[in-house]
Structure formats: C-alpha cells, structure tokens
N, C-alpha and C positions, 0 to 999 in steps of 0.2 A: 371668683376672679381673685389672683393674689393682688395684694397691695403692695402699691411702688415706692419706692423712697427715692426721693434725688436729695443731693446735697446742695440743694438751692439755698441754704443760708451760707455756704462756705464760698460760694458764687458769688455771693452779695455783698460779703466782707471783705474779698478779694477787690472787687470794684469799688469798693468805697475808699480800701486803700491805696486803691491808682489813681482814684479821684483825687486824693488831700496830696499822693508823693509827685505824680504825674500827668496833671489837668490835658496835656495836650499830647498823650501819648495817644496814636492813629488808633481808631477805631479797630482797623483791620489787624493791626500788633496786637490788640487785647486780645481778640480772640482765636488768634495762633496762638498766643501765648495761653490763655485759658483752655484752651481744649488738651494742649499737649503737657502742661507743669506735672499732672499726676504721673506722668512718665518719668520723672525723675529719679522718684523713689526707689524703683526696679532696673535703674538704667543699667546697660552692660554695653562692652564694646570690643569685639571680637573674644567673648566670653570672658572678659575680666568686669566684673562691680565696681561701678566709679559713682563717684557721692557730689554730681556737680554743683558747682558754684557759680553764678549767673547775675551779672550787674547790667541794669537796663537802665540806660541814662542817655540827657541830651547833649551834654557836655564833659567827656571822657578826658579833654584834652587840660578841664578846672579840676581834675580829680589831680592829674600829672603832675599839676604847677604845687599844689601844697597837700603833698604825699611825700613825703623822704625818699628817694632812690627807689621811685616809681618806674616801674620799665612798660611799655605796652607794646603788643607787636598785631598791626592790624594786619588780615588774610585776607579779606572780602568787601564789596562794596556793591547794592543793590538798590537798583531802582522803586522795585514794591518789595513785601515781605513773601512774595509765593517760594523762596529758597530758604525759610526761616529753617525749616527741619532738617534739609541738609548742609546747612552752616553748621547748627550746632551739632552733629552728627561729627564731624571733619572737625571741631574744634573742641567739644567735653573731654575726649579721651585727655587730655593736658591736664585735666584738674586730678588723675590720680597723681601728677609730680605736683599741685600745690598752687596749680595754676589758675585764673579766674577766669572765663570767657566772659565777655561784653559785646551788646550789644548797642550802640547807639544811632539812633533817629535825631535826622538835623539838615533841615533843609529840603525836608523830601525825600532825603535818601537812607539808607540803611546802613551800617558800617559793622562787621564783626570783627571781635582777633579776641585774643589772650592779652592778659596782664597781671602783674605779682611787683611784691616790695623785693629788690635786692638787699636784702636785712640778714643778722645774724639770728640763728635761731636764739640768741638773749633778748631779742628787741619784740615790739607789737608788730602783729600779724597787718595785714592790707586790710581787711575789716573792720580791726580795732583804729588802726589809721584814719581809717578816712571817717568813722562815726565818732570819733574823739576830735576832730577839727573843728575849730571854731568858726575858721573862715566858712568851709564847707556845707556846714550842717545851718548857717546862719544866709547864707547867700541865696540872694533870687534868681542867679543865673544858672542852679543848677535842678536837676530834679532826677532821684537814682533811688534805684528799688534792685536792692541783693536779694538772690534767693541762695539760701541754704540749707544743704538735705539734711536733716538731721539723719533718717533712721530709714529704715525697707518700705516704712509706710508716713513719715511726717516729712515735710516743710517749713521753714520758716521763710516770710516776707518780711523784709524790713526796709522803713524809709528813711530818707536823708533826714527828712523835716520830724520823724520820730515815731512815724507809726511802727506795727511791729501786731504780725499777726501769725500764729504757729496752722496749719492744715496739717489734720491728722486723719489718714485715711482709715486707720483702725476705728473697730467699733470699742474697743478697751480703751479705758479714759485713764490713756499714759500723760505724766508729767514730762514735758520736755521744759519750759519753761525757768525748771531750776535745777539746766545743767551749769550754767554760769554761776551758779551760788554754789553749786555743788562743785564745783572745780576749787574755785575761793577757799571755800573751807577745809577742805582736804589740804591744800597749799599750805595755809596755817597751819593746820596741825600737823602737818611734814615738817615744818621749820619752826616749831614754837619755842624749842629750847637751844636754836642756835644763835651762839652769840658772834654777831657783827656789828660793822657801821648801819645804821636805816639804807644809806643809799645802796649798802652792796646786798643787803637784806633784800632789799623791789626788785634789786637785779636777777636774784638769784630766786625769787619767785615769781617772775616774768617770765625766765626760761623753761623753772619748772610748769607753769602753768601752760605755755608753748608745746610743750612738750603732750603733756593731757589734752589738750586740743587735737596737735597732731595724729594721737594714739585715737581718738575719737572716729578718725577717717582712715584708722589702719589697721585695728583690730576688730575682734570675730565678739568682742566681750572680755571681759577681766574682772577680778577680785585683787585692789591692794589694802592691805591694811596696815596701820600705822601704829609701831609699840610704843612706847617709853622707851629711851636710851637707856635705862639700867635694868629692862624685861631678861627674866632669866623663863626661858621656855620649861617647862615641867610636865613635859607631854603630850602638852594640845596641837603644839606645830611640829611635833618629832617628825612626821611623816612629810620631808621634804629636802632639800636642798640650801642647806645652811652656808653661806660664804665665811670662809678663813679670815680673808679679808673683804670687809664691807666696801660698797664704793660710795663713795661721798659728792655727790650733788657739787656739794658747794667748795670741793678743795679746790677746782682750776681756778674760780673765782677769788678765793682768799691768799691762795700761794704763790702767786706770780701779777705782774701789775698789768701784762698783755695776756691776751687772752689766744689759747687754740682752738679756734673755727674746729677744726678737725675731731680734734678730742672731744670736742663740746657734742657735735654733731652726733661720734662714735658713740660717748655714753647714753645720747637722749635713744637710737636706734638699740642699743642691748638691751635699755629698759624699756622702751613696746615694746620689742620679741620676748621681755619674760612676760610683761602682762597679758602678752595674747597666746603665752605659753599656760599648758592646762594647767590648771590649782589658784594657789594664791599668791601674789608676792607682797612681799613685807618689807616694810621701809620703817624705822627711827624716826623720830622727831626731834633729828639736829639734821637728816637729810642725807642720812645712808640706807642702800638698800643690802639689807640682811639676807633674804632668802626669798626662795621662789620655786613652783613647781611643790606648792605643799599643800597638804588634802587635811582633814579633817574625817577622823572613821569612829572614835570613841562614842557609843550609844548615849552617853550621858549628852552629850551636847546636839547632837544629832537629831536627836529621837521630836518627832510632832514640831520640825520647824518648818517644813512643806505644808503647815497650817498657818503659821506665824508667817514667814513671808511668803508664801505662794509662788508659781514660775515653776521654774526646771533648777537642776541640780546645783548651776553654780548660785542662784537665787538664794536658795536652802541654806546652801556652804554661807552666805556671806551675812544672813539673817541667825546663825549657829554663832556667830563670832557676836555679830551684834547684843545676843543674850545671853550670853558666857558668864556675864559677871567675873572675868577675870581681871584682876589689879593688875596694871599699868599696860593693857592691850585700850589704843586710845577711842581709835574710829573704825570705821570699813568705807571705804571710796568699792561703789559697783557701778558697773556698765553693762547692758547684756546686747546681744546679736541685736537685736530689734531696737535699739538704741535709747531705751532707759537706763535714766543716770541715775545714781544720788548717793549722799556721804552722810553718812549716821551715827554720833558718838556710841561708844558701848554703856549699854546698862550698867549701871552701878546698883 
C-alpha cells in the first residue's frame, strides 16, 4: 500500500491563525475558504494568471474611515456562503489592475466587492496602509485576515492583530519570507550614493520599492544588478544594451517641486518591461538605470555556477555575477518564475 501524506499541519496553522485574527468567523466560511485557498496559486481567468489578493474582515467600513483615499466598491450581498466561489470568480479578475477583493461577514450576511488606495505610485500601497495603522491593528472592533499569492505555489496569511503564516505548496523549502528584506536592501544599495534631503531620500525609495512590488505581480522573473556610479564595464556586461543616456529614478523627484503622476508611472512601467525583458538589467547606485537585455557568456565566470546556485539559467546568470569578484559590481536583486526572491552583495 503506498503511503499518504496530507498537509494536516498547514490545516492546523491555518486554523489557529483564524482562531487569534478571527474568533467568530462562521464555521461554514472556514471551510469554503480552507478547501478552495490552494486555488489561488494556479488561478487563471479567461486564460490570463492573476495573483489574487483577498481581505476577509468584519468591519470593511473601520478599514475606510483610517485608510488615506480608501475607495471600495461592493457587487454582492448574501444570505449564506453557498455563492462564495462564484463571487470570487466575478471579482479576482480586478486584482490583475491592483485591485483587492473583500469579503466581509456581519450580521449574518456576507458582503463582496473590490477595494484599493487612490494613492500615487510614490506613496504605501493598501497593505502597507492598513498594517502600519495604529488605530487599526490596536482596535477590538476589527478582525481582517489578507491573503497574498506570493508565487505558482505559496501563500501568505496575515493578521490584523499580527499573526502572519506563509503555505507553501512546494515540497522545495523556498524562502519567501525574506522578499521584504530583500526588497529593502536592494533599495539601499540602488540609492546609497545619492545625495539628498532624508525626506526626499523615503520618498524616492518608497516609490522605488512600489515599484519592485508591483514588478513582483508583473513579471515572468528578472535579474537586476547594481554597479557603483564610477563602474567602467571591461567586458563582463559588453553583451547588452548600454543606454546613452541613463534614466534617473530620482530626477522627477529632485528637479521640480510638483510631481508628474504620468512620468512617474511611465518610468516605473519601462523599468518592469526591462526586468521582465530577457538578461539583466543594471542600475547605479545613485538610481540610474544603465542597461538591460545583457547576458553573460565569458567561460571564466560561467563555468560550475549551476552548482553554486542551482535552478535554471537566469539562477546560474545571477549566482556568476554574485562570484565575480568584480570591483565596484555592488549586489544582484533576483526573482525567478516561481516566486523566489533574494539580494546578495558580490564576493569580495
């Protein structure tokens, strides 16, 4: 007889964390919800991949009141949960524009719709919003449990009151855990030798880190890495797409005292299309990006790093930079299709 495995601990954890975020969430909601969440990771919707985002809460209307330019738009209103599957059916496709579906229980009833921050892509996202509130995360009158996909195969649960539990349906023991550090640090070392004020410095690494989020739910995987502003290339990146003129992150931010929405938006969308353009792209560390669409072929650097860091090709590519040992190449930020992150200074 083969032997069975369930993932009755990932069951148990799950419950323990609706127990501490959501003591009186219906019986019957958990286990709609429990049986159908591993559907997430695979979700598709008239053949496009969407990475939903999912807020389960009693009180949608305490998130509204102290949220900045909170919008919500409820679609649905139900007596029991037997329509849970096709609510969110009719409402996930939203979250490939950015959008959150919610659901809240209250009073008996069920309520679905959408909601998002009208914010500028420089400001914190609706997640960061509402787990950075004080009122919110400290209040007895609320109790809200986000799910967010990381990856084809992971999850994250997180609660108002702090819990925070990743399900990873892989049997490979990926780190998701430290894409937020790894965001951070990349961010740094993008902007370590630029000089501003501190305030316009948070600003201009708020957006950039907005930006890596976003790219997180738009791209296929990427390699950037980050030089030193005085890096003269001597043939490890010749194989690429060099810009004349670099573009600078932080010129809209420092050269004018109003800011263009437009431009803002146009630049952060060129840079996902080169990240999730094939090679690498390269950014300075005052927060221009150099080049893009660049490969690495030289055997010298190449040769036995599909042992060093394992995976598939761009893996290889971004673990070859990492042991280079080349003076003033600073880090490597990678992401791959299955949603492993992480930012690695280079060997010295």
């Amino acid at each position: 007889m083969p032997d069975n495995l369930y993932f009755t601990e990932a069951k148990d954890t799950v419950l323990r964390l609706i127990a501490k975020e959501y003591p009186a969430m219906p019986e019957n909601l958990i286990t709609v919800f429990i049986n159908n969440f591993y559907k997430f990771c695979s979700y598709e919707e008239e053949g496009q991949k969407v990475k939903p985002r999912i807020i389960i809460t009693n009180n949608i209307d305490l998130v509204g009141k102290n949220v900045l330019n909170f919008f919500r738009l409820q679609l649905f209103c139900d007596n029991d949960e037997k329509m849970f599957i096709s609510r969110l059916k009719a409402l996930l496709i939203f979250c490939v524009n950015d959008w959150t579906t919610y659901i809240e229980y209250k009073d008996g009833v069920y309520y679905y719709g959408i909601c998002n921050v009208f914010n500028s892509i420089k400001e914190k996202s609706l997640s960061q919003l509402i787990f950075e509130s004080e009122v919110l995360t400290s209040s007895d009158r609320l109790n809200l449990i986000y799910l967010d996909t990381l990856s084809s195969y992971a999850i994250d649960l997180k609660g108002i009151k702090g819990g925070d539990v990743i399900i990873n349906f892989s049997i490979n023991d990926s780190n998701f855990l430290n894409r937020d550090n790894a965001i951070e640090r990349f961010v740094n070392a993008t902007f370590s030798k630029l000089k501003t004020t501190k305030n316009k410095l948070g600003e201009i690494k708020t957006y950039y880190s907005n930006i890596m989020r976003k790219a997180m739910n738009d791209i296929h995987g990427g390699i950037c890495v980050v030089i030193d502003k005085d890096y003269a290339d001597k043939g490890f990146f010749s194989d690429g797409i060099w810009l004349d003129e670099p573009i600078e992150f932080s010129k809209t931010f420092l050269m004018t005292k109003s800011y263009s929405e437009a431009k803002l938006n146009n630049i952060a969308q060129l840079f996902i299309s080169m990240l999730n353009y094939d090679g690498i792209t390269i950014v300075d560390n005052v927060g221009r990006i150099r080049a893009y669409n660049v490969f690495i072929k030289n055997e010298k650097f190449t040769r036995g790093n599909a042992l060093v860091g394992g995976g598939g090709a761009r893996k290889r590519a971004a673990y070859a930079v990492i042991n280079s040992n080349i003076k003033k190449i600073v880090g490597v930020y990678f992401h791959s299709q299955e949603g492993e992150m992480f930012y690695e200074e280079v060997k010295k």
